[in-house]
mmCIF file of the C-alpha atoms, coordinates in Angstrom:
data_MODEL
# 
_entry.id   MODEL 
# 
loop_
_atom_site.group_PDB 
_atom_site.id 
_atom_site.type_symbol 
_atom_site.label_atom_id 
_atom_site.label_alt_id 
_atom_site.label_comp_id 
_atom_site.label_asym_id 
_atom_site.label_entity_id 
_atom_site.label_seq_id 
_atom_site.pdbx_PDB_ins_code 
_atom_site.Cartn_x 
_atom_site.Cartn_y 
_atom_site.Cartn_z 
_atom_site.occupancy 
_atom_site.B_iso_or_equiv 
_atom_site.pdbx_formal_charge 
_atom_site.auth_seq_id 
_atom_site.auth_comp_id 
_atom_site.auth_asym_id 
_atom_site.auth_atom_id 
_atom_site.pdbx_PDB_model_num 
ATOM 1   C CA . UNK A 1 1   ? -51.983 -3.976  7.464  1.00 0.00 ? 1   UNK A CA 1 
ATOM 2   C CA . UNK A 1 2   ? -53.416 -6.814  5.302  1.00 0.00 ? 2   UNK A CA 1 
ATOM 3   C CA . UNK A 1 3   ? -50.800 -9.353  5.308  1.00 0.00 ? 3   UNK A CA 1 
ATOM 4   C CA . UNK A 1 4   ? -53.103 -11.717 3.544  1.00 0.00 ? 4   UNK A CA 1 
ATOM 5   C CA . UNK A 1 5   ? -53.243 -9.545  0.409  1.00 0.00 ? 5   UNK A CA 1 
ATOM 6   C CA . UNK A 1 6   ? -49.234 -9.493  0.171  1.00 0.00 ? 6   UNK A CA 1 
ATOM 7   C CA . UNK A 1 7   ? -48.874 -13.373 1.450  1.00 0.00 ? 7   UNK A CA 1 
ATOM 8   C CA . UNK A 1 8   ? -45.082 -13.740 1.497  1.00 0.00 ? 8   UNK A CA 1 
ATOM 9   C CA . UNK A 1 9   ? -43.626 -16.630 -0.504 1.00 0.00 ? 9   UNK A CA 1 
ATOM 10  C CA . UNK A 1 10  ? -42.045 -19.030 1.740  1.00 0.00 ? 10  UNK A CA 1 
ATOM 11  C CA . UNK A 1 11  ? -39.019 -18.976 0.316  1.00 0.00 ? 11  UNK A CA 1 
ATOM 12  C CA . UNK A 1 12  ? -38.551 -15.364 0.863  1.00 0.00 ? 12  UNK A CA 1 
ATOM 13  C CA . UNK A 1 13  ? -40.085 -15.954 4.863  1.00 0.00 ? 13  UNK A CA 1 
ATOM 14  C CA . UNK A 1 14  ? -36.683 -18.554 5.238  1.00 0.00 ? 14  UNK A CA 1 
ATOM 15  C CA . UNK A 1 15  ? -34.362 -16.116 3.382  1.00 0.00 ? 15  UNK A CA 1 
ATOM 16  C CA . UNK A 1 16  ? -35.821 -13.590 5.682  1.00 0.00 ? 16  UNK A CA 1 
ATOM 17  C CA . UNK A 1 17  ? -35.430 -15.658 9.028  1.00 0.00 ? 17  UNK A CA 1 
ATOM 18  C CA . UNK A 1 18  ? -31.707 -16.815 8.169  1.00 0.00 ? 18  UNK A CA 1 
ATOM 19  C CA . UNK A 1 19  ? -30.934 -12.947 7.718  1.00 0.00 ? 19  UNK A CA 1 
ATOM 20  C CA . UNK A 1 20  ? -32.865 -11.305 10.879 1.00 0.00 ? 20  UNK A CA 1 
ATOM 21  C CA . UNK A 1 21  ? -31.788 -14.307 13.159 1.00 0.00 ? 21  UNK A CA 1 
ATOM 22  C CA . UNK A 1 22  ? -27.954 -13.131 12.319 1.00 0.00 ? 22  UNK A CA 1 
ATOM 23  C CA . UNK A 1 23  ? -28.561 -9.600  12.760 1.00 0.00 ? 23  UNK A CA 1 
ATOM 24  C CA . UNK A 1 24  ? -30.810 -10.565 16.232 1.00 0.00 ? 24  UNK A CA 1 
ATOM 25  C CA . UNK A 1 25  ? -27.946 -12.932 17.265 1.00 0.00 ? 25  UNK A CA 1 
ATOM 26  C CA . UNK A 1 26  ? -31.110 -15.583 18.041 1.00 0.00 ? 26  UNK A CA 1 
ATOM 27  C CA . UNK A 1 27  ? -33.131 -17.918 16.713 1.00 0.00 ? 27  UNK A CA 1 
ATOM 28  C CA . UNK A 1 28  ? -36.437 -16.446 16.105 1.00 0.00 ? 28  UNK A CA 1 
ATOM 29  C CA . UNK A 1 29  ? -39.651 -17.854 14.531 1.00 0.00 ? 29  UNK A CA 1 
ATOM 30  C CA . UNK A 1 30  ? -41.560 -15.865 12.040 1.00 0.00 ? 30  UNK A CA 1 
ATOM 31  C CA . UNK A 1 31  ? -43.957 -14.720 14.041 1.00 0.00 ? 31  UNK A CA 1 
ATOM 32  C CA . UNK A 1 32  ? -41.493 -13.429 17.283 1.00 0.00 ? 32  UNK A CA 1 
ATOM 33  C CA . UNK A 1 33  ? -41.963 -9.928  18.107 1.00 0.00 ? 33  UNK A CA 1 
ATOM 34  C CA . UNK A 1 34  ? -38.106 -9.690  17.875 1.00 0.00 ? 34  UNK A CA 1 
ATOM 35  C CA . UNK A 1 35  ? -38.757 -5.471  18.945 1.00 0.00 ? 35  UNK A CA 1 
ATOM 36  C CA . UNK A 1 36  ? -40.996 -6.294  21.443 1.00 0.00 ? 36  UNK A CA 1 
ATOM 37  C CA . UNK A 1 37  ? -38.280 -8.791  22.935 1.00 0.00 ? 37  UNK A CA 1 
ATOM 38  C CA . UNK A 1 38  ? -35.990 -6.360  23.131 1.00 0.00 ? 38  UNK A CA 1 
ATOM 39  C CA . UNK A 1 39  ? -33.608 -7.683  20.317 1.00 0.00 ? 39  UNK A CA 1 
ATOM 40  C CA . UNK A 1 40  ? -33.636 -4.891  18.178 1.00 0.00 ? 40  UNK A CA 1 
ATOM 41  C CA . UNK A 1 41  ? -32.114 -1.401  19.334 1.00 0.00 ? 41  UNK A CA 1 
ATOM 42  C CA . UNK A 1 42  ? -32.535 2.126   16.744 1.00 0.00 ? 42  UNK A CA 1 
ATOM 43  C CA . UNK A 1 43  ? -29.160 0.879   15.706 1.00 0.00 ? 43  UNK A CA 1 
ATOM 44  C CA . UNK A 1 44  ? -29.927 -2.680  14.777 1.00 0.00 ? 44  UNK A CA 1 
ATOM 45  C CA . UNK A 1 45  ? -33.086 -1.332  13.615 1.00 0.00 ? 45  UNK A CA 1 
ATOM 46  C CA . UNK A 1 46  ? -31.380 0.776   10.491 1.00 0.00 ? 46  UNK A CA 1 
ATOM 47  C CA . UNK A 1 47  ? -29.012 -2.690  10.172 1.00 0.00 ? 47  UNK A CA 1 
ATOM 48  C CA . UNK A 1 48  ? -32.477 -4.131  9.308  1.00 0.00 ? 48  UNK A CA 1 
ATOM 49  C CA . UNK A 1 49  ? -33.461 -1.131  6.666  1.00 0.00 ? 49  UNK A CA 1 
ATOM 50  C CA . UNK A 1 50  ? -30.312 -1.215  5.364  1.00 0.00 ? 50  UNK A CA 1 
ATOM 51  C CA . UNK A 1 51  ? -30.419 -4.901  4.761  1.00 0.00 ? 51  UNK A CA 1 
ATOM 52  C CA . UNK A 1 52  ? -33.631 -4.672  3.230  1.00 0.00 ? 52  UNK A CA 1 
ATOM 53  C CA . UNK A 1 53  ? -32.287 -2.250  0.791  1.00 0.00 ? 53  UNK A CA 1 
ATOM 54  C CA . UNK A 1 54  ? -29.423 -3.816  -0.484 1.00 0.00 ? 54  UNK A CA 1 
ATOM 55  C CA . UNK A 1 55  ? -30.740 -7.148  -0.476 1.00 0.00 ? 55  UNK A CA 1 
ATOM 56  C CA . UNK A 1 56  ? -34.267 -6.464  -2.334 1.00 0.00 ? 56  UNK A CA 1 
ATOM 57  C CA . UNK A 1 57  ? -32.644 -3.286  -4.458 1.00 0.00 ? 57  UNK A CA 1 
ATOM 58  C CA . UNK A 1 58  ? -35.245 -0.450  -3.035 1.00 0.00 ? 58  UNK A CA 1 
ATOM 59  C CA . UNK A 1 59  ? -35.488 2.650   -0.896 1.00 0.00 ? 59  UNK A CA 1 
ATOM 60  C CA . UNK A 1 60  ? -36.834 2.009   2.491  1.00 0.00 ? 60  UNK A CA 1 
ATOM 61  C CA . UNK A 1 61  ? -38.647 5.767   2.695  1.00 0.00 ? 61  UNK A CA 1 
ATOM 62  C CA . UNK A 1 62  ? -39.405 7.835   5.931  1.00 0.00 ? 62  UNK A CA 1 
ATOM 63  C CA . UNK A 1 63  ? -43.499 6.936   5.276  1.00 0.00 ? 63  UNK A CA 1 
ATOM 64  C CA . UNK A 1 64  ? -42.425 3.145   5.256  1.00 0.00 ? 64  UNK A CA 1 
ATOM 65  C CA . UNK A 1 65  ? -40.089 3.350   8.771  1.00 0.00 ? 65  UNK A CA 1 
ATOM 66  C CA . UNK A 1 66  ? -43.449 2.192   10.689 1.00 0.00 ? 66  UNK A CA 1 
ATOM 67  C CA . UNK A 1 67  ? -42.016 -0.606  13.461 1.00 0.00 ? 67  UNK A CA 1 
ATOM 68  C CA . UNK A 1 68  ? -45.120 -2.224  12.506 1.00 0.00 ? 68  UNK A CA 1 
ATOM 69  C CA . UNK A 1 69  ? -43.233 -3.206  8.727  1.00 0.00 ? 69  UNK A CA 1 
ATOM 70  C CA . UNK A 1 70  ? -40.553 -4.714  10.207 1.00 0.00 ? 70  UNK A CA 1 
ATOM 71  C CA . UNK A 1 71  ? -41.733 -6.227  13.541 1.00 0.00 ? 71  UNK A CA 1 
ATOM 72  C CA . UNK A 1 72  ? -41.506 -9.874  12.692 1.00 0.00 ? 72  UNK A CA 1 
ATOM 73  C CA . UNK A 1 73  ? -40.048 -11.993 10.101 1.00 0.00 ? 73  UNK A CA 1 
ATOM 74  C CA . UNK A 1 74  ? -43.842 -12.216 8.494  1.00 0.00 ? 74  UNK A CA 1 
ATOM 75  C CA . UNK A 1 75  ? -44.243 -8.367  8.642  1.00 0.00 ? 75  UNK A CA 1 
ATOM 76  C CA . UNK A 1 76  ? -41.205 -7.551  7.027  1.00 0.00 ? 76  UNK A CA 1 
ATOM 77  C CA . UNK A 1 77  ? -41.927 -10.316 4.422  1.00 0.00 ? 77  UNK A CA 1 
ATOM 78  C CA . UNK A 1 78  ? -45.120 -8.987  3.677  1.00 0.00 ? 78  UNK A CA 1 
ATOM 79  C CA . UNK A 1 79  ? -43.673 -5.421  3.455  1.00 0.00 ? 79  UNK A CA 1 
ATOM 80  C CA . UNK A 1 80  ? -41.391 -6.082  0.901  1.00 0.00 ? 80  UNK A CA 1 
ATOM 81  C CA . UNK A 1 81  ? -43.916 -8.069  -1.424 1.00 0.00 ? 81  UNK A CA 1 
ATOM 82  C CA . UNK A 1 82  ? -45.313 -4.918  -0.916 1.00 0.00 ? 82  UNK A CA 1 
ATOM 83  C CA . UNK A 1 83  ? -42.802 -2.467  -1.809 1.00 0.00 ? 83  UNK A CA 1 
ATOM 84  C CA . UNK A 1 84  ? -41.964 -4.998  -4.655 1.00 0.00 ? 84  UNK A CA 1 
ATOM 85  C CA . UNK A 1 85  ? -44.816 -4.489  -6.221 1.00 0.00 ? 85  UNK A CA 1 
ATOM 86  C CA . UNK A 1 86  ? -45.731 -0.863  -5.971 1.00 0.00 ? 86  UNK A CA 1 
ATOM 87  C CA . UNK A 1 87  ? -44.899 1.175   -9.061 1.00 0.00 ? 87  UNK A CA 1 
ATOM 88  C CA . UNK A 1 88  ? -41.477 2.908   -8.839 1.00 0.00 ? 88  UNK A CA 1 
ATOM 89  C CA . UNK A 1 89  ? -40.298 6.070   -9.702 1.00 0.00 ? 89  UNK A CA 1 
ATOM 90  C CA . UNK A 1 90  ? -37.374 7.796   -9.624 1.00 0.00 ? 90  UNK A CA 1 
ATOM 91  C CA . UNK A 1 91  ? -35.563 9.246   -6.897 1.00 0.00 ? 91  UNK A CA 1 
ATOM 92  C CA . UNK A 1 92  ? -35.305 13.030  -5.986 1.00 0.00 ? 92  UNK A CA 1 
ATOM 93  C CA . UNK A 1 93  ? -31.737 14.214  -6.345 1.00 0.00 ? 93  UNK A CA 1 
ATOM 94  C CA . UNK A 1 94  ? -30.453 15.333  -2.804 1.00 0.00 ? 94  UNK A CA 1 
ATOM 95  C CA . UNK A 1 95  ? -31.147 18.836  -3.948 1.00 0.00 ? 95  UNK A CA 1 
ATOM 96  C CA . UNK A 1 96  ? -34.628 18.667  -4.927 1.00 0.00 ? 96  UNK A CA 1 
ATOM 97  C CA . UNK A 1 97  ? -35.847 16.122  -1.794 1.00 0.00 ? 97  UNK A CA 1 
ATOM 98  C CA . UNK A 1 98  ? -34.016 18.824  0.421  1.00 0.00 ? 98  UNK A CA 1 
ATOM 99  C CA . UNK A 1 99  ? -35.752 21.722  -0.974 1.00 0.00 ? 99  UNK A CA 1 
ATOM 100 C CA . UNK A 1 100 ? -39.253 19.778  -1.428 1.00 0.00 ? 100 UNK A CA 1 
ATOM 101 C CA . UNK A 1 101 ? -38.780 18.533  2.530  1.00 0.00 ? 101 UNK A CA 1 
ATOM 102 C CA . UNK A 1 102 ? -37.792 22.019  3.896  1.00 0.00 ? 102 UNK A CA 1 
ATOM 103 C CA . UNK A 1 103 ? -39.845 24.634  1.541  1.00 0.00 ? 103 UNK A CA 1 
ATOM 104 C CA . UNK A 1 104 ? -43.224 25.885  1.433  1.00 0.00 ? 104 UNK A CA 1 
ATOM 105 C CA . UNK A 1 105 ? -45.486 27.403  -1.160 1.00 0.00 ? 105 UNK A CA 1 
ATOM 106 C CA . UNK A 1 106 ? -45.231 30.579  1.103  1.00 0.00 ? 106 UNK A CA 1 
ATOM 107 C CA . UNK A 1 107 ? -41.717 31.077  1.654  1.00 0.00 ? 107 UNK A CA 1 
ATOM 108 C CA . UNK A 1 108 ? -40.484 34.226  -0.109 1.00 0.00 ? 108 UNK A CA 1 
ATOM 109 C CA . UNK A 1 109 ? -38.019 33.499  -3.013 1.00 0.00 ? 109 UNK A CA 1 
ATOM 110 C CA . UNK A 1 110 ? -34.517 33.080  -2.232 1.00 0.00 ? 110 UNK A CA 1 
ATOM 111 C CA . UNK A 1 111 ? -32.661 36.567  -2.779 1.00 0.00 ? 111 UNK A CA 1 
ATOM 112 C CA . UNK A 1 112 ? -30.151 37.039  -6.113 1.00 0.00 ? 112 UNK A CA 1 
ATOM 113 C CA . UNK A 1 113 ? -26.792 37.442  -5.239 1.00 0.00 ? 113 UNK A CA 1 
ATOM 114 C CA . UNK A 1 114 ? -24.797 39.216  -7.666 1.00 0.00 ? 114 UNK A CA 1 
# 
């Protein structure tokens, strides 16, 4: 990851801190590997997603879920810069991401019931 290409303003780095130092129930710089201290369980880990989410209005998707995004307070700056600034499109109803997740180009048609 090239954190220098998405430098994080550093008013978004404090927002960020204030936010993750709740949810880690410590003070933690922006640089503390807050996973690799143990701080953050699966659970807390999804609190973290979810915050992310509702705070910067966008989908967290399974390609982004790398720790590595969200390992410090820097990281998960410079990921949302990121997903800020990547072009958006729309979302896959339910229907369509289930059937584009769980079909292939070879699976036989589903049968007509009548």
């Amino acid at each position: 990851m090239d954190e220098q290409t998405y430098a994080p303003a550093p008013e978004l780095t404090a927002q960020l801190l204030r936010q993750l130092r709740l949810i880690t129930g410590v003070e933690i710089g922006a640089d503390d590997d807050y996973f690799e201290m143990g701080l953050v369980t699966p659970l807390r880990a999804l609190e973290i997603v979810a915050l992310l989410e509702r705070t910067f209005d966008f989908e967290v998707n399974t390609d982004d879920l790398d720790p590595d995004n969200f390992r410090t307070v820097h990281r998960t700056a410079a990921f949302v810069v990121r997903k800020a600034a990547a072009p958006t499109r729309p979302a896959p109803a339910p229907l369509e991401r289930f059937l584009a997740e769980h079909t292939h180009d070879s699976a036989p048609p589903p049968a007509s019931h009548r």
